[in-house]
C-alpha positions in Angstrom: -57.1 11.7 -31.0 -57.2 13.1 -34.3 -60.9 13.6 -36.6 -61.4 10.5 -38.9 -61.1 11.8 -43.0 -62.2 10.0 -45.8 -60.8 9.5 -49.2 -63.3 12.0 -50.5 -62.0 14.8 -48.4 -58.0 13.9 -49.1 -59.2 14.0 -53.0 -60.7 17.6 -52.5 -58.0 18.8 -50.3 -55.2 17.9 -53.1 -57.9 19.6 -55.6 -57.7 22.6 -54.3 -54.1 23.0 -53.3 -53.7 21.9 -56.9 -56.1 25.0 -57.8 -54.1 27.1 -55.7 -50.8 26.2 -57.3 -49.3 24.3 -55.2 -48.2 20.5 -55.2 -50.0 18.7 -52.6 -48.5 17.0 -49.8 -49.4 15.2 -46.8 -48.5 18.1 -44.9 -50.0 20.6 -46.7 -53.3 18.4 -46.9 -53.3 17.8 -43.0 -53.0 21.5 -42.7 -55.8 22.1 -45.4 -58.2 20.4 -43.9 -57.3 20.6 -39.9 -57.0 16.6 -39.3 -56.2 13.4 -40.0 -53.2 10.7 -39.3 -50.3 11.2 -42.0 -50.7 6.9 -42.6 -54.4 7.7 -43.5 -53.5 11.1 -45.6 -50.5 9.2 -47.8 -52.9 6.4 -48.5 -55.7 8.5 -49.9 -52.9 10.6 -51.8 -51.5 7.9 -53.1 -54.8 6.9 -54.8 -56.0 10.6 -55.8 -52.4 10.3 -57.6 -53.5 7.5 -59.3 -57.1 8.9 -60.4 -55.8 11.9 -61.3 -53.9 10.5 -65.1 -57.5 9.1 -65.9 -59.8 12.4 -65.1 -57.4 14.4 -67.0 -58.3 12.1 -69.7 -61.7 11.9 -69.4 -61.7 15.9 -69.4 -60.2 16.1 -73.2 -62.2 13.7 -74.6 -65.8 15.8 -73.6 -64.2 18.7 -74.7 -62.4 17.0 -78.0 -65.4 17.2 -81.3 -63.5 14.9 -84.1 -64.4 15.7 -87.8 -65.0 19.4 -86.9 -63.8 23.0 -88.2 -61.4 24.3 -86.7 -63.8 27.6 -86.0 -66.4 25.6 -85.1 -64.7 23.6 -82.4 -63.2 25.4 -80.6 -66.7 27.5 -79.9 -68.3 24.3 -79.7 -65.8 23.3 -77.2 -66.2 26.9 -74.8 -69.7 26.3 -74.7 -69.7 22.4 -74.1 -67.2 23.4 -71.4 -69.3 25.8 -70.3 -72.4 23.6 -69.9 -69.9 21.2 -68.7 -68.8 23.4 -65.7 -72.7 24.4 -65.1 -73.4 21.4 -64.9 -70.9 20.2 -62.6 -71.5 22.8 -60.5 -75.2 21.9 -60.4 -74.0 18.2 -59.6 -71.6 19.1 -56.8 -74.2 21.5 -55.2 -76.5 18.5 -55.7 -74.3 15.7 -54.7 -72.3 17.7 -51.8 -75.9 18.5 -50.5 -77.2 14.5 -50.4 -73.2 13.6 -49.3 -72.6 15.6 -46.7 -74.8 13.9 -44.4 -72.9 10.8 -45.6 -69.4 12.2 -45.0 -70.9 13.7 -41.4 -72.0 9.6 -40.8 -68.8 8.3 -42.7 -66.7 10.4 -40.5 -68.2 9.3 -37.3 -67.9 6.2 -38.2 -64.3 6.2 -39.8 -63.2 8.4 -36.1 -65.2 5.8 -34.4 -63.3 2.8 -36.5 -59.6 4.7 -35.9 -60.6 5.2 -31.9 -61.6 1.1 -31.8 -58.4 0.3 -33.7 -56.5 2.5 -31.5 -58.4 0.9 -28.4 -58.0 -2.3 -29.3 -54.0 -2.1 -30.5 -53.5 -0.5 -27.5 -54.9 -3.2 -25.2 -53.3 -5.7 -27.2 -50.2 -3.9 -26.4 -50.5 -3.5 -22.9 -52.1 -7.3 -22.6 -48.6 -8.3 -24.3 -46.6 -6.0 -22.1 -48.3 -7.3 -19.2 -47.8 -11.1 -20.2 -43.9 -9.9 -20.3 -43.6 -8.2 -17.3 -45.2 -11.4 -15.5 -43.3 -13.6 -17.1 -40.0 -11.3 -16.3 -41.5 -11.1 -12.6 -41.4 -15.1 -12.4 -38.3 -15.0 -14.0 -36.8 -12.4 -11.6 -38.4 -14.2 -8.6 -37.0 -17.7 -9.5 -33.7 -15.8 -9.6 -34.1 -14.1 -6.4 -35.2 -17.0 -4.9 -32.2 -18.9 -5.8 -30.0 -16.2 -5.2 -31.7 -16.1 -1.3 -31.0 -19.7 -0.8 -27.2 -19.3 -2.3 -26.8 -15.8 0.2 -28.0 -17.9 3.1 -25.8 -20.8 2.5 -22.7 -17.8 2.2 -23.9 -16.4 5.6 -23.6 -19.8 7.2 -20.2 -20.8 6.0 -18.7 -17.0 6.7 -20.6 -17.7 10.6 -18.6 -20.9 10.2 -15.4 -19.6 9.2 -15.7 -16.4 11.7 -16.1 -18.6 14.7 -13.7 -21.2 13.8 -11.5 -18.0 13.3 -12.7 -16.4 16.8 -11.0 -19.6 18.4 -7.7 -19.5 16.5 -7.7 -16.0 18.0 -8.3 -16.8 21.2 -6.8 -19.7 21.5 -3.3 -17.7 20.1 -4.1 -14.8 22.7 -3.9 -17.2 25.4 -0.7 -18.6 24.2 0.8 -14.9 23.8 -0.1 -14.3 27.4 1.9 -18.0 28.6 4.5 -16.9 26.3 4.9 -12.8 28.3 4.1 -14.8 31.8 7.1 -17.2 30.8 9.5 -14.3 29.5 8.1 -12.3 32.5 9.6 -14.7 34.7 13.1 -15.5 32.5 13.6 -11.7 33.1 12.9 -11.5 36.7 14.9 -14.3 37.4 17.6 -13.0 35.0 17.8 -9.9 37.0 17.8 -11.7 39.7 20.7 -13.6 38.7 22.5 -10.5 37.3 22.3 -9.1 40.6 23.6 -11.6 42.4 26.8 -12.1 39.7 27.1 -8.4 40.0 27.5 -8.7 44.1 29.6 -11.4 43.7 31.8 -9.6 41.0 31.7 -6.9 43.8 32.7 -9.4 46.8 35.4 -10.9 44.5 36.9 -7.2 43.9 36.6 -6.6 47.4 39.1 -9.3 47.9 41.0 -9.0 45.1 41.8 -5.0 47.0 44.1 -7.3 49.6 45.9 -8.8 47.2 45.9 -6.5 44.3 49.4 -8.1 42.7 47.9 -11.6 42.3 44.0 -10.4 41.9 44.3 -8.1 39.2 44.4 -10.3 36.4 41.9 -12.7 37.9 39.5 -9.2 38.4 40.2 -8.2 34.9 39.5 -11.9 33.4 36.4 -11.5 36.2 35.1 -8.4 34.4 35.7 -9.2 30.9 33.3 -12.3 31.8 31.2 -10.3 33.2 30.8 -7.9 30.2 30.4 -11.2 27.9 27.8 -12.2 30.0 26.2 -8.9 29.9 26.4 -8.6 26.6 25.1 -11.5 26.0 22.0 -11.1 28.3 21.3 -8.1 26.8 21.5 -9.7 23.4 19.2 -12.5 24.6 17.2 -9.8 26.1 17.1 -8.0 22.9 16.0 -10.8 21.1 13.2 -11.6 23.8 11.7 -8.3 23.2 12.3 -8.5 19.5 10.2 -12.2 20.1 7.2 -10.7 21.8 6.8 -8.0 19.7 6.8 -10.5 17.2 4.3 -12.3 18.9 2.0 -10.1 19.3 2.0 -9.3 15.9 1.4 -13.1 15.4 -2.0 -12.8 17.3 -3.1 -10.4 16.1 -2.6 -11.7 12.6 -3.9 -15.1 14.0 -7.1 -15.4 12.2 -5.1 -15.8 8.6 -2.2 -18.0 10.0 -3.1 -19.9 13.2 0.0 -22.4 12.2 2.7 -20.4 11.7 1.8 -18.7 15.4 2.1 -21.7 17.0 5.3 -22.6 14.9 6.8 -18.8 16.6 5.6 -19.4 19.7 7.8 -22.8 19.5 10.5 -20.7 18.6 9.9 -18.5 21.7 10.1 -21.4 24.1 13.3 -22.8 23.0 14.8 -19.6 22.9 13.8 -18.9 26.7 14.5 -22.6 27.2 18.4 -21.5 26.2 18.1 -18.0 28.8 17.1 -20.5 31.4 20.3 -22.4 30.5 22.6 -19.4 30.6 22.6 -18.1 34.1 23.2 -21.3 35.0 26.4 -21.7 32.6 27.4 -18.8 34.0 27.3 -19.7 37.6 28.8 -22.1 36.6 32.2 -20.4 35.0 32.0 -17.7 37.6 32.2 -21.1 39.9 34.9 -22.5 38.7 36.9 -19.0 38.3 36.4 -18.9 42.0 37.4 -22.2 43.0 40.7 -21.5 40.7 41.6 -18.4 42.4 40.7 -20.3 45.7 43.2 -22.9 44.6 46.2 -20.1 43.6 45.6 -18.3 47.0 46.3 -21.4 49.0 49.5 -22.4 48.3 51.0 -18.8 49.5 49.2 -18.9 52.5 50.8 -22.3 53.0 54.4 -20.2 52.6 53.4 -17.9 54.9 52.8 -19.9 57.7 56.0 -21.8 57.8 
């Protein structure tokens, strides 16, 4: 902390940087004499600035003699001034002897004063930071607080929403596995089917070789069925596969559209509800092709045994 000055000491600084030549500033004071605040050293300038108009004055008029010669004056004046500065300098030596134990006590107690003011502005800062900080503490807990309470009630509803959305998952994994259990079986009994209209396609060819004039065209209408109905399975086979795929992109996709997987899934079963129909329908044609040929072939065998 920097050594309390007094006005005294600013107004003998600026003296004798005055003396020196030199304007005096706070700066050049501060540095003159070792110490002191710039607020303390401008407000002692300010009044040594203020004095220093009236001690000019005061020094003309003890050396001025009115209604004197010329001659006379001016000797009058170097030896008045003379005495003058004697003088003076017996006062100073006088007066800085019986003040300096003042100044010594002045300054003790002017540091003392500037290290109370500093103590005390100081604590009354950090009293009115610390009222701040608590009341930004309360503030910031009251916040936190609510902001706990509104984070909890978040956690609960996403717990919610996450199981509600582990059953809409499981529930549409079940249904995807029904749905591939279901198609398992279409194509099992499709093949099943298949093979059975192939070995009958075979059988009918194998009869057809006897009578190859009258069979051929009923062989080549046989196969050209045949390659519709293959064509077609493999279409509805196609579109089974194309179904699942989509289903199990449905599932897995559950949890943000529940509905529109159970829509799909209906989809899926009235499309294998329409496979189930087909190999029946084309037993049924394949049926009735036979029973036709059946029905040509009779009449000639008629012929042939009368």
């Amino acid at each position: 902390m920097a050594k309390g000055i007094t006005e005294t000491d600013v107004h003998t600084a600026a003296d004798e940087i005055v003396a020196a030549g030199e304007r005096p500033t706070v700066e050049r004071i501060r540095a003159h004499l070792g110490t002191g605040s710039p607020n303390t050293v401008t407000r002692w300038l300010d009044t040594w600035w203020k004095q220093l108009g009236e001690r000019l004055q005061k020094q003309q008029s003890h050396r001025a003699l009115p209604k004197a010669p010329d001659a006379v004056a001016s000797l009058a004046g170097e030896w008045w001034s003379l005495a003058m500065e004697h003088a003076r300098a017996n006062a100073e030596i006088a007066i800085s002897q019986r003040s300096e134990a003042l100044q010594a006590e002045q300054a003790a107690l002017n540091t003392a004063k500037e290290e109370f003011r500093d103590e005390a502005a100081l604590l009354r800062q950090q009293a009115a930071d610390a009222t701040q900080l608590r009341e930004l503490a309360q503030a910031r807990a009251v916040e936190l607080e609510r902001l706990v309470h509104q984070l909890q009630g978040q956690n609960k509803e996403l717990a919610r929403q996450c199981e509600a959305a582990h059953a809409r998952v499981t529930e549409a994994e079940s249904q995807r596995q029904v749905a591939e259990a279901r198609l398992q079986t279409q194509q099992d009994q499709a093949a099943s089917e298949r093979d059975d209209l192939i070995r009958h396609v075979r059988a009918v060819e194998d009869r057809a070789h006897a009578e190859v004039d009258r069979g051929r065209q009923e062989v080549l209408e046989l196969k050209q069925r045949l390659a519709s109905v293959t064509r077609e399975h493999d279409a509805a086979r196609k579109s089974q596969l194309e179904d699942i795929e989509a289903a199990r992109t449905e599932a897995a996709d559950a949890c943000r559209d529940a509905a529109a997987q159970r829509a799909r899934a209906e989809v899926l079963d009235a499309q294998l509800a329409r496979l189930q129909r087909l190999p029946s329908a084309v037993e049924k044609a394949l049926k009735q092709a036979t029973s036709s040929t059946k029905l040509k072939r009779t009449p000639k065998r008629s012929q042939r045994s009368a």
